[in-house]
C-alpha positions as CSV (number, residue, x, y, z in Angstrom):
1,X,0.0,0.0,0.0
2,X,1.4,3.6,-1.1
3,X,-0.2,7.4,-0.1
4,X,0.8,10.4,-1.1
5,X,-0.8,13.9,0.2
6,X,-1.5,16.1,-2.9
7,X,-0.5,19.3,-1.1
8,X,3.1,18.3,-1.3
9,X,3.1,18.2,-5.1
10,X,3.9,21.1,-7.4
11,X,1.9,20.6,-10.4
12,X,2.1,23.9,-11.8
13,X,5.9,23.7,-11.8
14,X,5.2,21.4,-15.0
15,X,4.6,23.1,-18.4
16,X,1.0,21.0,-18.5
17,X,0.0,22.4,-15.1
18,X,0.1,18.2,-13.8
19,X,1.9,16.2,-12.0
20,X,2.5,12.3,-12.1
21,X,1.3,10.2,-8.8
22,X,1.3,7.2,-10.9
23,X,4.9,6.7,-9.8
24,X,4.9,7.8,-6.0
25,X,1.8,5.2,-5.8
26,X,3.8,2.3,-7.6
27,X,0.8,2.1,-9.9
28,X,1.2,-0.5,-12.9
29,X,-2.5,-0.9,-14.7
30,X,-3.6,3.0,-14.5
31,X,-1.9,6.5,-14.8
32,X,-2.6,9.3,-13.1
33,X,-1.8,12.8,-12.9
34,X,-2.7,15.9,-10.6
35,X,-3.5,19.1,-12.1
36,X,-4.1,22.4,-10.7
37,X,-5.4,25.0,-13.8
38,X,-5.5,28.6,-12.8
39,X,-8.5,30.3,-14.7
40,X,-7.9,30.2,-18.8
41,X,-5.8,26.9,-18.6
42,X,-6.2,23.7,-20.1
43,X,-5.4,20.5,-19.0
44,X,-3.6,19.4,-21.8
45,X,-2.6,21.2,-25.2
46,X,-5.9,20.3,-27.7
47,X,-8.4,18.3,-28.4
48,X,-6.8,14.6,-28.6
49,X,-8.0,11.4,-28.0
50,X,-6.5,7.9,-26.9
51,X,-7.2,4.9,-29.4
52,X,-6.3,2.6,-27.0
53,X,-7.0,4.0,-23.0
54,X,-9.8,4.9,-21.6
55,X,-9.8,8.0,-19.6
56,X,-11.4,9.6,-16.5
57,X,-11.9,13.1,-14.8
58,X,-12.3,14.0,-11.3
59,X,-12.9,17.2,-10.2
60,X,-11.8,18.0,-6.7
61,X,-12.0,21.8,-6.7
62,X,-13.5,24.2,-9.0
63,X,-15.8,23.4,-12.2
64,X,-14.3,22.2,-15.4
65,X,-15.4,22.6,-19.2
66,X,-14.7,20.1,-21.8
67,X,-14.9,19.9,-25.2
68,X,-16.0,16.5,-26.8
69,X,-16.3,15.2,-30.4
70,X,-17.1,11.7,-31.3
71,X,-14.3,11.9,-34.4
72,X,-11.8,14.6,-35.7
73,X,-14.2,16.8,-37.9
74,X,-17.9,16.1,-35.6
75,X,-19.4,18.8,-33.9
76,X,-18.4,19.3,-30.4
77,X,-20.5,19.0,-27.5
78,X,-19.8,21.5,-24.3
79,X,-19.4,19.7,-21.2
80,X,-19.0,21.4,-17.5
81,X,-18.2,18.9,-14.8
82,X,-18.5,21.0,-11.3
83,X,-16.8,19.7,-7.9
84,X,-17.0,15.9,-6.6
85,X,-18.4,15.0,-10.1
86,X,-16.5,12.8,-12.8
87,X,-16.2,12.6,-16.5
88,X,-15.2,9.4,-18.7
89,X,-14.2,9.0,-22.3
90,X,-14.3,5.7,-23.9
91,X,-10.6,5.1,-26.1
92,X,-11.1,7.2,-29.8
93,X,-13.4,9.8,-28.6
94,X,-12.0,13.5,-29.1
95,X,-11.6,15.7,-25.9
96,X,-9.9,18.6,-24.1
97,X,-10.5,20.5,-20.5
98,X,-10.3,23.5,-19.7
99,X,-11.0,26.3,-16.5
100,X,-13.6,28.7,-17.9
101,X,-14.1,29.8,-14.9
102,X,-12.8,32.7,-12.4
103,X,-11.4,30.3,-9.8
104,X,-8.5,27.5,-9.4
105,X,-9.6,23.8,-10.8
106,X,-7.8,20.9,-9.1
107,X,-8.5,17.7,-10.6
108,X,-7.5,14.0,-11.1
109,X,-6.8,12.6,-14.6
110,X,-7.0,8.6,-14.4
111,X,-5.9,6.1,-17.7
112,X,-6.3,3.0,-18.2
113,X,-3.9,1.1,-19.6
114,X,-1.6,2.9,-18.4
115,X,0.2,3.3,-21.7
116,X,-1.2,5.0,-23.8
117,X,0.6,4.9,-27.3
118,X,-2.3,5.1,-29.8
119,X,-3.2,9.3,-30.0
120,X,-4.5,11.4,-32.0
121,X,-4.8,15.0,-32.3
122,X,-7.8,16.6,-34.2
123,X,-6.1,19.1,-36.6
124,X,-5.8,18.6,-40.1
125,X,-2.3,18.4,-41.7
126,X,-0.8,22.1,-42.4
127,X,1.5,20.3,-45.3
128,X,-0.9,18.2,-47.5
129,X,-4.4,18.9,-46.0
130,X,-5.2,15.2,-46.5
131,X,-5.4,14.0,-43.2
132,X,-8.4,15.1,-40.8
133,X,-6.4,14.6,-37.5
134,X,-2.2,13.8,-37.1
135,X,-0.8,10.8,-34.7
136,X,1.0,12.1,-31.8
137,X,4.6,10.1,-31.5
138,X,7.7,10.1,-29.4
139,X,10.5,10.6,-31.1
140,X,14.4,10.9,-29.8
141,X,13.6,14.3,-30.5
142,X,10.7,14.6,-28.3
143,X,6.7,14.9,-28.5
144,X,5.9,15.3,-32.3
145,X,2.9,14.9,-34.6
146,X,3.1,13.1,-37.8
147,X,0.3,13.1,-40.3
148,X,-0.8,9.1,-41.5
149,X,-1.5,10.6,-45.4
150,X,1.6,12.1,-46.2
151,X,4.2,11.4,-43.2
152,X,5.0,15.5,-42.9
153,X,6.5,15.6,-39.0
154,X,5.3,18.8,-37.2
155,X,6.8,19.5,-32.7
156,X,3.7,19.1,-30.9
């Protein structure tokens, strides 16, 4: 058995206002991450979704807002999740969070698997314009996004 007390971490020291507790929990099935979003911050950088996790949201503070789409080029839907509730997405549906609002969100991101290597980002390709959404990749390089049509590279 691990614990952890979430006022000794420092999300906001991280670009993506989160911070891991898989690791400090020895967690190997699920991630999680702990972000605190001052008002006008997202939880991650666009809408994306994970072909291959599933993915939950739990609000501890604050109220949330998050965009869904079923595929790259659907309409979105406008979700607000509000404090103590929760949000899932099933693996290939489009999302991103966000604080609308005028006070500090704390929240709990959960995964599962806890790899996630299957991603997409909705945005078509700014090279060939074939593609309605690119593949987000590790490279040795770092975080990049690579278009399936015409194989154009872009830093994420």
């Amino acid at each position: 058995m691990k614990t952890i007390d979430l006022d000794g971490l420092d999300p906001q020291s991280n670009p993506m206002n989160s911070e891991s507790v898989t690791d400090p929990l020895d967690a190997t099935d699920f991630a999680m991450n702990y972000y605190v979003l001052d008002p006008g911050e997202e939880f991650t950088g666009g809408l994306h979704a994970h072909l291959d996790q599933e993915e939950a949201f739990v609000i501890l503070e604050g109220e949330a807002t998050f965009e869904v789409q079923e595929s790259p080029t659907a309409d979105s839907e406008t979700v607000t999740v509000g404090e103590e509730e929760m949000i899932r997405f099933p693996p290939g549906e489009y999302q991103q969070g966000r604080n609308e609002s005028d006070e500090q969100v704390r929240a709990l991101a959960l995964g599962a698997p806890q790899e996630s290597t299957d991603i997409r980002v909705a945005a078509p390709c700014r090279a060939c314009g074939d593609s309605e959404y690119l593949e987000f990749v590790m490279t040795e390089e770092g975080a990049m996004m690579e278009c399936p049509e015409c194989g154009k590279s872009f830093e994420a």
